[in-house]
Structure formats: C-alpha cells, structure tokens
N, C-alpha and C positions, 0 to 999 in steps of 0.2 A: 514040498510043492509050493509053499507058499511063497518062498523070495522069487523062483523063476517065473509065479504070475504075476507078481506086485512087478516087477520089471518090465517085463510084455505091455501089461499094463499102460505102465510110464512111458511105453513107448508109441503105443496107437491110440491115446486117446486122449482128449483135447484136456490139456493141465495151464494151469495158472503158474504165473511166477513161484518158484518156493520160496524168493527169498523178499517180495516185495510185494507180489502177488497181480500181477500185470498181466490182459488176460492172454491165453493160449501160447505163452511161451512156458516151457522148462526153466529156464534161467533167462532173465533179462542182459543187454550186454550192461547195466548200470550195476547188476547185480553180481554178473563173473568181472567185472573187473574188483569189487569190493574184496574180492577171490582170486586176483591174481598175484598176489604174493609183494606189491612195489614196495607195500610197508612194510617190508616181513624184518624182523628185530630180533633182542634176545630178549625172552621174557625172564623176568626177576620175580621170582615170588617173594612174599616178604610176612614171615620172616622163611627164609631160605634152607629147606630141608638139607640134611647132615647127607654128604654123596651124591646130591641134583650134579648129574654134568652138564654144560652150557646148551641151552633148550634155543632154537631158533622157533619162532610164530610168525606165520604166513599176514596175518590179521587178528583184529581187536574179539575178542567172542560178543560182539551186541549186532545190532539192527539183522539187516539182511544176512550176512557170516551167521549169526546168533539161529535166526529162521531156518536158513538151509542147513548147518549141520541136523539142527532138532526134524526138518523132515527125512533127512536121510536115517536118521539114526533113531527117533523112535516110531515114523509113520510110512517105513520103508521105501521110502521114495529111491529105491535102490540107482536112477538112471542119474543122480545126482554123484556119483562116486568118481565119476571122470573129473567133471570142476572139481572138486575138493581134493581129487588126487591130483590137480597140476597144483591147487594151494599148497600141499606139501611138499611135493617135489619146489618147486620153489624156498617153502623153508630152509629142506635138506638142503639147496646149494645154497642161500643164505650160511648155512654153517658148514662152508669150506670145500667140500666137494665141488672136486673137479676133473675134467673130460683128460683122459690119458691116465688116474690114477688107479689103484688098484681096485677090483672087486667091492662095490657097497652093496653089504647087508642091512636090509632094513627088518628091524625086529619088531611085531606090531604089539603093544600090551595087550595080552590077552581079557577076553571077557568072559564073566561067568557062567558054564553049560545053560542054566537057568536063564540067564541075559539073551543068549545066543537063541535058545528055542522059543521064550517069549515073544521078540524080536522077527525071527526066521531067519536072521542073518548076524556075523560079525561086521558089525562096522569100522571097525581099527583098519583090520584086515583088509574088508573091503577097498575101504581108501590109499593103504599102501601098495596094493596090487597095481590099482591105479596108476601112484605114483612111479612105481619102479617101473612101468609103461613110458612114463613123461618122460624118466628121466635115461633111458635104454634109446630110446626116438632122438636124446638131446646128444647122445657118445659118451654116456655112464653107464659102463655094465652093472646095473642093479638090480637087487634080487628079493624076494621078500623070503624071511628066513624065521618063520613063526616057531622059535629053541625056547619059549618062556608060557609055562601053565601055573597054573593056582595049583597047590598043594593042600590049600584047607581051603575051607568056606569063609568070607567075610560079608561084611553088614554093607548095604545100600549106602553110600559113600553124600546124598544126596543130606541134607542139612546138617553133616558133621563138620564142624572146624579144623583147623588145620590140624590143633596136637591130636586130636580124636580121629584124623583120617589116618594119621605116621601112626597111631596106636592100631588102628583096625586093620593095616596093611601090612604092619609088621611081621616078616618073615614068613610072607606069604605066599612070593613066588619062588619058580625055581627052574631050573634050564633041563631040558626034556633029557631023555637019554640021547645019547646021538645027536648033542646041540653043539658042539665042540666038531661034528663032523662038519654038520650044516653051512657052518659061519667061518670054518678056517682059513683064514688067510686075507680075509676080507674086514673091511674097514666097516663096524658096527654102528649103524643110527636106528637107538631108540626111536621109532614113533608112534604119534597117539591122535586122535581127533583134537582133543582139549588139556588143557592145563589151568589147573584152579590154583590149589595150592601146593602142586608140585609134587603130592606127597607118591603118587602112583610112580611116575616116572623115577621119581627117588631108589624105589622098591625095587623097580627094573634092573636100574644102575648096578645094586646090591646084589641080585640076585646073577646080572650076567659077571659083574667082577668074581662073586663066589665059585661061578661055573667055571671061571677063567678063560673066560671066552675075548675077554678083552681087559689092557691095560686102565689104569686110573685116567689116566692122562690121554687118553687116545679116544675114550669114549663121548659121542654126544647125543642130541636129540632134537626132534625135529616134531610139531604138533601145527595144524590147519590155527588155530585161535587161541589165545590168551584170554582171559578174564581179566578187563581193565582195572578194574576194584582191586582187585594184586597183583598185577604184573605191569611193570614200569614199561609200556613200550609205547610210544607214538601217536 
C-alpha cells in the first residue's frame, strides 16, 4: 500500500524541486537536464574490480543528480522514476545500443527483501522499467529481465571500502531458475542506480557469466550516476 500512496501522492500535491528544491515543481528543467544523460561517460572505478564489464554513467552522483536519486530511493519520491529512467536509458545508449539491433535485456541488481520492504519499493527496478519505456518510445525493443537474486544475506554496503565490499558480495548473487529463458537471445545490460566502487556490478557480471547467460565480451552496464571520488568521468 504504501508505494501506490507515496506516488498518488507525488502526483496531487504541491512538491518542491527534489533535486534543488525550487518551489511547486517535481523536477526543475535546471535539474532534468543535470539528468539528461549529455555527459554520460564510462565510469572507471579505481582500483578496478576483477570482471567490471564497461559501465556507461548518465552523470556525476553530487548536487541535484546526488538529491534526486536519495529522494527517489530512500524518501520514496516514486514520480521521480521517469527522469532517472531517461538518465539511464541514455547511459545504455552511451554504451552502444542501437535502433534495429537485437532484443536488449536490461538486468536491474537486485535489492535486499529487507531493502525492498523498508523502502515499499525497488528502486533499480523501478528506474529500468522506466528506462526500457525510453528506450522501446526511441525503436529499441527493450525489456527489463530481473534473472539475478541474493542467495545469502549481506552486510549494509554503506561505509565499507572497496576490498571490504568485493569481500561482502562475494558470491552472492545468482541467476533465477528460468533466467537463461528470460534473456535469451537478447543483448544483456547490467543496470543499477549508482556505482561507487563497482564492487556490486562486478558481482552481477560474475554471476550472469556463471549463469551463462551472456558472453565475457558481449556484456555491459549502464547506472544513472558515478561517484566523482572514483570514477574518472567529466
């Protein structure tokens, strides 16, 4: 009950900028263009998880970018998922997708049952939903193909370091039954809200190549924001 009222919500009644705070708009247009993808780069984490495939970022994770994902993602500002879904759709065609090719799967990193119910929502999810809207509207049949769960419990990823996140993610995920149905034939992009130090997306990597759901060389990723502090982009 609660995401379809926090939405309702966000929709009739008078809100402030999320991302600057400018009054009675949703999104300023100073703030969706901060969110529309012109900078979108590869982000470089450094030092560079062992199996990251090439990660495209829509924008820097600070200022306004910084604000709007944290209200959509922890203060459920759910009507915010359209902007961040064209930021990543943008990313994803920053990394090569294009109109005529075949079938893209967009795979979202999953979040923890516990995340999801605290929350009332997935936000990955949410946002590639989004995105594969943007990008189906642009003549890319895309689709969101959520083939990757947690298999054990890990630890709150928030003040860990990079070797201490690749330790707590370790072998963590894993491709559902019937994920090899989902996604076959179709050209796989990992995506995710955020990318810090890569280590998540790493995990994904690992986990869809174990499934065999996709080649080494054929797989990549696609996230709304970078964290400037390690990732080399713009």
């Amino acid at each position: 009950m609660r995401g379809w009222w926090q939405e309702l919500a966000g929709l009739v009644l008078p809100v402030d900028c999320a991302g600057c705070g400018s009054a009675r708009v949703l999104l300023c247009a100073g703030c969706r263009e901060a969110l529309s993808g012109a900078g979108a780069a590869v982000a470089r984490p450094s030092p560079r998880p062992e199996g990251l495939p090439a990660v495209h970022a829509a924008a820097a994770y600070e200022g306004p970018v910084r604000a709007v994902l944290l209200a959509h993602k922890e203060r459920g500002a759910l009507p915010l998922a359209g902007a961040l879904g064209a930021a990543l759709a943008s990313a994803v065609w920053a990394g090569g997708v294009a109109v005529g090719e075949r079938e893209v799967a967009l795979v979202p990193v999953p979040s923890a049952r516990r995340q999801v119910r605290a929350r009332g929502h997935d936000p990955a999810r949410r946002i590639a939903l989004a995105a594969a809207g943007r990008l189906r509207r642009a003549g890319v049949p895309a689709r969101v193909a959520p083939v990757l769960r947690l298999r054990r419990a890990v630890a709150d990823q928030a003040g860990l370091g990079a070797r201490q996140r690749r330790e707590n993610l370790s072998g963590a995920l894993e491709v559902c039954r019937g994920g090899a149905r989902l996604t076959g034939g179709a050209t796989i992009v990992l995506v995710d809200d955020l990318i810090t130090t890569g280590a998540t997306l790493a995990e994904a990597a690992r986990a869809v190549r174990a499934g065999r759901l996709a080649h080494v060389a054929g797989l990549r990723a696609a996230v709304v924001a970078a964290t400037r502090t390690e990732q080399k982009i713009p």
